[in-house]
C-alpha positions, 0 to 999 in steps of 0.5 A: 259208403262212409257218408250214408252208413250211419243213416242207412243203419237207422233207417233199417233199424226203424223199418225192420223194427217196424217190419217185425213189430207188424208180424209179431203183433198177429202171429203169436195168436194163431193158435187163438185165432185158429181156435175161436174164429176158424173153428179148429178144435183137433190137433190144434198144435198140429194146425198152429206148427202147419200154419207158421210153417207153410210161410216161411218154407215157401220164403226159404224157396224163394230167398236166393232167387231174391238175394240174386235180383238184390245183387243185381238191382240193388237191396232198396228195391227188395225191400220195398218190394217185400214191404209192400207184399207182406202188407197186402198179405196182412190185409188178406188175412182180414177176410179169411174165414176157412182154414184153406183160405188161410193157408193160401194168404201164408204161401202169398205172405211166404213168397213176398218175405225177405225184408229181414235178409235183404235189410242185413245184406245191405248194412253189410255191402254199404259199411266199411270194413272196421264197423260191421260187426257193430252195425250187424249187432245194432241191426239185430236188436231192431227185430228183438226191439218189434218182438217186444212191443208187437206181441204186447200191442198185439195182445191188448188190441186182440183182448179189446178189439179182436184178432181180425184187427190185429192184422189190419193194424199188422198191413198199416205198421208194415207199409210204413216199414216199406215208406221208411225204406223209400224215402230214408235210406241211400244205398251204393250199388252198382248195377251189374251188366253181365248174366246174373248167376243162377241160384244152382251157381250161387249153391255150388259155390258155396258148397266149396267153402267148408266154413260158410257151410257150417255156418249154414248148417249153425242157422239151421239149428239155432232157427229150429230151436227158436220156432219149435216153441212159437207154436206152444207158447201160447198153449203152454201159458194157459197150461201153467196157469194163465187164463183162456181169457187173458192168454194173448196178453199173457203170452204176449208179455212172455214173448216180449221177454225174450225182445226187451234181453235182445235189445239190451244185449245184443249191440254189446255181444256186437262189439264185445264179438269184434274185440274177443272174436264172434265164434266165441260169443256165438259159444256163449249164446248156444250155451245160455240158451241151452241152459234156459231151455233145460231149467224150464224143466223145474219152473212151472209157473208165469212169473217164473217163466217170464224171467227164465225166457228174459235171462235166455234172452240175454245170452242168446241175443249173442247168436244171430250177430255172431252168425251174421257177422261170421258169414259176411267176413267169410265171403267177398263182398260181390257174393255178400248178398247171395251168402246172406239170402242163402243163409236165410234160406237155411234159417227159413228152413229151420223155422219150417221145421220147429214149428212142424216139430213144435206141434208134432212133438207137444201134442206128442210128448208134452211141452215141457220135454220139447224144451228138454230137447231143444236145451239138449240140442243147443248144449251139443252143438255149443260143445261141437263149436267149441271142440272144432275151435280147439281143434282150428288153434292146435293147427295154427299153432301146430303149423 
């Protein structure tokens, strides 16, 4: 472990950013893609929620039988696993024509999901002790550093080629992810001979540690309140004054707003979190993206947008590693990999949920007072954590 750590960390870092800049690169623009190639006018909202949605519910279902086959094959094979799939399903989506066949390739892309999981479960089993909460706050940037060039990439190639192939370059860019995994990184596993637990005795045996489980239920709302808005963002740029013509280059730079904070910010909330402790910079996340989300209320123009998701982007790059890194120190290192797919089942649940709000609620309401709403939700639960941490030192000191 002391000998590939460090290795193992790029390695991932370089897939996972690769991994994520294939998805980013497609996804944003479905409502576009939905709009103008597909055909659908009514409840485009509705539709974008739906098909985001659809995805990752089907993976949240999937990831602890996955995390399970991790802790007893190892993570390496997942993740080549996971690349491979999620490459063909970015192929399939090429061919699509109709909104059915289009659903049927985001359950398939669903099912061969989990890189992003098994990727933190192995940083998390394969570094010592003393450096994981660094590793855990480098390994997040990597999908932040994706999210940045993805949607800029993805942006320019759709304005100059078209969205088809977008999803080309998407296969490619991941099954280079997949390749990097292969041949770069070493894990240290050992194999497990006895029954593997089933995900019902991974679930009980969460279910008995208190803690673990508010995590979970943390990952829930910070997942949904992320992804309440992927579906709108694009919509919401030409609402305040970006072109129909020019609306996935415009969002894609907004998007990459929030990538390029992440990546500046989030390895410092890694070591500022191992010195001052995580749940405390997890506070300070919610409370900025809180905070970000309510002032969208006064801002209503691009430029001012793209520099408000920028500034939610630096606090909130704080939340994921905290979240991770509480959940690896919370467990025994054997059930890491099953606390880590299980949490991504509560994270894969949040963003079938945002998006299905996302939509519902935008075509609803509007947008603007869906931002209303997540700001609210994220300052409630900040103020939750930070009273139950209040409540955690009076006892100790009590006692």
């Amino acid at each position: 472990m002391e000998l590939y750590w460090k290795r193992n960390l790029y390695m991932l870092w370089l897939g996972l950013f690769f991994n994520h800049m294939a998805y980013t690169l497609s996804v944003p623009f479905f409502p576009i893609f939905l709009q103008h190639d597909l055909g659908i006018q009514s409840g485009l909202e509705v539709w974008s929620g739906v098909s985001i949605s659809i995805s990752f519910l089907i993976s949240g279902l999937c990831a602890p039988f996955w995390g399970s086959l991790a802790d007893t094959y190892g993570r390496k094979p997942m993740l080549i696993r996971s690349g491979v799939g999620l490459a063909l399903a970015h192929f399939a989506n090429f061919f699509v024509y109709d909104l059915f066949s289009f659903i049927v390739v985001r359950i398939f892309q669903g099912i061969m999901a989990g890189f992003s999981p098994a990727s933190i479960a192995l940083v998390g089993t394969n570094t010592p002790e003393k450096h994981v909460g660094y590793a855990l706050g480098v390994i997040s940037t990597s999908t932040a550093a994706g999210g940045i060039l993805g949607p800029l990439a993805g942006g320019v190639l759709s304005h100059w080629m078209g969205l088809r192939e977008c999803f080309v370059a998407s296969g490619i860019i991941t099954l280079i992810s997949a390749f990097i995994v292969l041949v770069g990184v070493k894990e240290v596993h050992e194999r497990k001979t006895g029954v593997r637990s089933s995900v019902i005795q991974d679930l009980k045996q969460a279910a008995g540690h208190s803690q673990l489980m508010r995590l979970f239920g943390l990952t829930l709302i910070v997942s949904t309140s992320v992804m309440i808005l992927e579906p709108l963002l694009t919509i919401y740029v030409v609402q305040i004054g970006g072109s129909l013509n020019s609306a996935s280059l415009s969002s894609g730079i907004v998007f990459s707003a929030v990538g390029v904070a992440t990546v500046i910010m989030g390895p410092r909330w890694g070591i500022i979190g191992g010195r001052i402790g995580y749940e405390k910079i997890l506070f300070i996340g919610l409370l900025g993206g809180a905070v970000g989300n309510l002032l969208q209320l006064f801002i209503h123009n691009l430029v001012g947008f793209g520099i408000l998701r920028f500034s939610y982007g630096l606090f909130f790059a704080a939340v994921y590693p905290a979240l991770n890194a509480l959940i690896v120190k919370q467990v025994e290192p054997e059930f890491r990999g099953r606390a880590v797919s299980l949490n991504q089942s509560s994270s894969q649940f949040g963003i079938v949920a945002g998006p299905l709000l996302g939509g519902i609620l935008g075509g609803w309401i509007g947008i603007q007072y869906v931002f209303l709403i997540t700001g609210i939700v994220l300052l409630g639960t900040a103020v939750a954590l930070k009273g139950r941490s209040s409540k955690a030192v009076e006892r100790k000191l009590a006692g």
